[in-house]
C-alpha positions, -999 to +999 in steps of 0.1 A: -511-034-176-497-001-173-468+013-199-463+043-180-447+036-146-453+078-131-489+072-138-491+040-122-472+052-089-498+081-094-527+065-094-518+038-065-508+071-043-540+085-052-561+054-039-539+056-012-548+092-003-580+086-010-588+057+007-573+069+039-594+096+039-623+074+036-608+054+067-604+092+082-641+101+080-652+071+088-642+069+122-664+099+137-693+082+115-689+053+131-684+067+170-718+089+165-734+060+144-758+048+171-761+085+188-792+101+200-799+134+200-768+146+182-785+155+148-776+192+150-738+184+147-720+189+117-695+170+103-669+190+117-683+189+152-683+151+151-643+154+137-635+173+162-652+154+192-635+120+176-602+136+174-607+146+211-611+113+221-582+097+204-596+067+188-591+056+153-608+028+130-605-009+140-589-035+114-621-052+109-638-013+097-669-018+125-651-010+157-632+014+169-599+009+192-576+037+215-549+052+195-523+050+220-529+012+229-532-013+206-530-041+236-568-034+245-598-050+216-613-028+202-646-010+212-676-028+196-700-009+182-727+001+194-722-019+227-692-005+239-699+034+223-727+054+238-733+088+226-756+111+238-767+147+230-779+165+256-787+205+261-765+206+295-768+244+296-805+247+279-787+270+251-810+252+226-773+231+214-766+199+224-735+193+240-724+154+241-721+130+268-697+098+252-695+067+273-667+041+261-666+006+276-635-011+283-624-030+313-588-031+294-588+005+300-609+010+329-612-016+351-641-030+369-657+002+365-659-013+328-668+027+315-652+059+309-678+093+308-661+122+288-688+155+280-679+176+257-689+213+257-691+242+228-665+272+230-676+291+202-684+280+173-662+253+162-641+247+194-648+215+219-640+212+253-635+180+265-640+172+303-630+138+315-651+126+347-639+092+355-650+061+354-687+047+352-720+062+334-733+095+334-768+105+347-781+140+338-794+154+371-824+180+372-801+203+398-781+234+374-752+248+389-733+279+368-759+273+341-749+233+329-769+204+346-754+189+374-739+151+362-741+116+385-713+093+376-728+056+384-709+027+388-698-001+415-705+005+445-732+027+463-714+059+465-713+076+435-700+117+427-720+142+417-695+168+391-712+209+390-700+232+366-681+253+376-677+288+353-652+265+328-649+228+333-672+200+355-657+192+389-662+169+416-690+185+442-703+158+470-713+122+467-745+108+465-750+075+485-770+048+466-784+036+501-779+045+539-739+042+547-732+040+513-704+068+516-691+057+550-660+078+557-665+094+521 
């Protein structure tokens, strides 16, 4: 038992600090956890991509959940988290491609695609493209690969860079009259 009250109030503020900062770092360890081809990110490029996306810790320390809504589950990990390097803009750097899965949030498309691209040296840019999963296409349009968003349906868009942020170009059709009055 502690005599001295100050350093008991102290040391439970400490491990209160402390232990939210674990909780803190854990999160953009967890969302790159299962990544692939993200190696050459430091830690502060995953902080800042997590903080981008808005998500925070789940209570169970293995998922991750929306900060804004608590009414959706949380995202399980890996399932519902996909993470993907990918040099969009062949600068020898990965920029990242993060899928999240939630029909809470988005529907029957069940995904959302968000890429995030390097602005100097420690900035992020992130660039939300809907609903469904990204496909990197082997077209390049103002230097970044061109991007299929999959998903119900059999007419899917394609998004083109275009000098500062990925926008809707044409749609594809998955088969003939798939884009009917599209």
């Amino acid at each position: 038992m502690y005599s001295n009250p100050r350093r008991l109030l102290t040391g439970g503020f400490l491990m209160l600090l402390t232990g939210g900062m674990a909780l803190a770092a854990a999160g953009p360890e967890q969302l790159f956890a299962g990544a692939k081809g993200t190696s050459a990110l430091s830690a502060s490029d995953r902080q800042a991509i997590y903080a981008l996306l808005e998500l925070r810790p789940g209570p169970d320390g293995r998922s991750l959940m929306f900060a804004g809504d608590s009414a959706c589950p949380p995202l399980a990990l890996p399932g519902d988290v996909q993470v993907q390097g990918a040099d969009l803009n062949r600068d020898g750097q990965p920029e990242v491609i993060v899928t999240l899965a939630s029909t809470c949030m988005y529907g029957m498309a069940g995904s959302s695609v968000s890429v995030f691209t390097r602005h100097g040296k420690r900035h992020w840019k992130i660039h939300n493209l809907g609903t469904g999963i990204a496909e990197v296409l082997k077209t390049h349009h103002g230097g970044y690969a061109d991007l299929e968003i999959g998903g119900p349906g059999f007419c899917h868009p394609v998004f083109r860079w275009n000098g500062s942020t990925y926008g809707f170009s044409h749609n594809v059709a998955e088969q003939p009259g798939g884009c009917a009055g599209r």
